[in-house]
C-alpha positions as CSV (number, residue, x, y, z in Angstrom):
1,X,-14.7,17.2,39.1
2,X,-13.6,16.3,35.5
3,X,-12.3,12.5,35.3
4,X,-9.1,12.5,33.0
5,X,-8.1,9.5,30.5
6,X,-4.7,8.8,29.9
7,X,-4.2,6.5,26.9
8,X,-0.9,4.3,25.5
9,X,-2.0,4.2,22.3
10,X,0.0,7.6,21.4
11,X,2.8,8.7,19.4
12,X,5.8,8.1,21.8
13,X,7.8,11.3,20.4
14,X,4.7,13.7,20.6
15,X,2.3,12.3,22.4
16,X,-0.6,13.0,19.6
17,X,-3.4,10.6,20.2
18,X,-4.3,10.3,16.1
19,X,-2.2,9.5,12.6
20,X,-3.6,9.1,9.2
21,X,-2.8,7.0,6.4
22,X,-0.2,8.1,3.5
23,X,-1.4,8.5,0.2
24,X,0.6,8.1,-2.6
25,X,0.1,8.1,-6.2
26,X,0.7,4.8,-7.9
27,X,2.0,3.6,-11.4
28,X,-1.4,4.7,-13.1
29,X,-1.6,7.7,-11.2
30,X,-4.8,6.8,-8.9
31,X,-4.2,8.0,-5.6
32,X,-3.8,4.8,-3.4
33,X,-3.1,4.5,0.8
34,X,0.8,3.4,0.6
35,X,0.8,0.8,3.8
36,X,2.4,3.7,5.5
37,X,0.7,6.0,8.5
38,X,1.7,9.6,9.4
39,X,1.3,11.0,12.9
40,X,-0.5,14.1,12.7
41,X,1.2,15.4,15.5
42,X,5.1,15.2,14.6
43,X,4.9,13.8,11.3
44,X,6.6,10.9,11.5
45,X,6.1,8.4,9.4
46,X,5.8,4.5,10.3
47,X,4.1,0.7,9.0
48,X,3.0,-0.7,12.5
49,X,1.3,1.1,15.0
50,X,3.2,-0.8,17.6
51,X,6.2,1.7,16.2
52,X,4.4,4.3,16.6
53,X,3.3,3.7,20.3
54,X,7.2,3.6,21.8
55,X,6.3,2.1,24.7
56,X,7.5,-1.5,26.2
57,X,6.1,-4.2,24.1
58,X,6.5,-1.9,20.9
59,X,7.7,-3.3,17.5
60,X,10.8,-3.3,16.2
61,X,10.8,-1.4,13.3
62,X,12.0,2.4,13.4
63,X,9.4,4.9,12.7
64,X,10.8,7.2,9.7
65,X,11.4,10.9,9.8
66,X,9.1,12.5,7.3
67,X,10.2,12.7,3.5
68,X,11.9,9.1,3.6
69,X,8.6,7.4,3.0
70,X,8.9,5.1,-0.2
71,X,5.9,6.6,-2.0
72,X,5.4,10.0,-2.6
73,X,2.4,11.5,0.0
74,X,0.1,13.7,-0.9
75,X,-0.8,16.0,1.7
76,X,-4.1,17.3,2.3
């Protein structure tokens, strides 16, 4: 019998258990990580994971729909 894990520490729109950081390109044009994270899942963008999670106890900042970050992301 397989034991199962269930984590908090997800996306609380998806559920994806992983996000990376947002690159953006910055006044020089060196690619630089923006302060921003991007669920991999549904792509939303957000600054603290407690946003992210959207469970009781998360923060209070809303997590951003994808294309409103402040920088421009490079996707790869």
């Amino acid at each position: 019998m397989m034991t199962t894990y269930k984590t908090i520490y997800k996306c609380g729109r998806c559920g994806t258990t992983s996000y990376q950081p947002v690159i953006g390109r910055d006044a020089t044009g060196a690619l630089r990580p923006t302060g921003q994270y991007r669920c991999t899942g549904c792509k939303v963008t957000f600054t603290e994971f407690k946003d992210w999670w959207g469970h009781d106890g998360a923060g209070h900042n809303a997590a951003q729909q994808p294309g409103l970050a402040a920088y421009p992301a490079v996707v790869g």
